[in-house]
N, C-alpha and C positions, 0 to 999 in steps of 0.2 A: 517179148515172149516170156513174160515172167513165170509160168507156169510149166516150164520146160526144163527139164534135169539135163539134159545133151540134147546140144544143137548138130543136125544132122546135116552136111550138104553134099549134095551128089555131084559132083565135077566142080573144081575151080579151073575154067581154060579161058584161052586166047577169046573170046564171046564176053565170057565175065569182067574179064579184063578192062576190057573199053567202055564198061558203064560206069562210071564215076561213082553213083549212088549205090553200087552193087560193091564198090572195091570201101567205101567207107562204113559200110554193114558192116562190113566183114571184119575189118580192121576194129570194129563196133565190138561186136563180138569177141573177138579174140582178147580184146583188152577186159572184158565182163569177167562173171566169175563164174560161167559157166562151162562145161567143158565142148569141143569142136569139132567133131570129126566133121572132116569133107578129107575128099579126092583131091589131088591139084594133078595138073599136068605137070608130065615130066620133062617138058621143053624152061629151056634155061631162060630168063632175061627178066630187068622189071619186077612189076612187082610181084612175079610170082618168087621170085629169087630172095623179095623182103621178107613174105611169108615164112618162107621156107627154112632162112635163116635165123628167127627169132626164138629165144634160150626158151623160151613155155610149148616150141612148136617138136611133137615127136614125129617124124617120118618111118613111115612102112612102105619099102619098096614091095608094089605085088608081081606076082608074075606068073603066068597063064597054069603053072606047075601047084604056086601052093596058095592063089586066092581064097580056097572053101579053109584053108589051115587058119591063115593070117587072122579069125576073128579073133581067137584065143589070145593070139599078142596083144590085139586093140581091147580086149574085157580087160587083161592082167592092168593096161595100162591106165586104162578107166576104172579102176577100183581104189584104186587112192586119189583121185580127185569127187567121186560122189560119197554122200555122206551114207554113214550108217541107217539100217531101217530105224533103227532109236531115235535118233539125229534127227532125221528126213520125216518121222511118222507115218511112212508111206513102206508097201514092197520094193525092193532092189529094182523091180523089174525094167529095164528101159525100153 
């Protein structure tokens, strides 16, 4: 996905889990220099718990009260890992 500023993924669960090919993307990913938002479940164990743990990985607990708030945190947080429009030649926009 070289033409991709933020990698987006919608749920990492118990499903993702058990495909080998899906858990090695992701590990793919995450190790790239791209930035990551996904979902994970918030069931403990394995390698949801590796992801979870790793010093580059920020977690935002959501919850049914302030999910439409939470994106504000996720831009603040994503604004110093994508480059500038100077940098990038491109709009901010994602």
């Amino acid at each position: 996905m070289p033409d991709r500023r933020v990698i987006v993924i919608d749920e990492i669960g118990k499903m993702e889990c058990i495909s080998q090919m899906f858990m090695d993307m992701l590990i793919r990913l995450l190790d790239g220099n791209r930035p990551v938002v996904a979902t994970i479940a918030l069931k403990r164990g394995g390698v949801l718990d590796r992801v979870k743990q790793r010093s580059d990985v920020h977690l935002f607990h959501v919850l049914r009260l302030d999910r439409d708030m939470i994106i504000n945190d996720v831009r603040k947080a994503l604004e110093g890992l994508l480059p500038t429009e100077s940098a990038a030649g491109k709009s901010r926009s994602c």
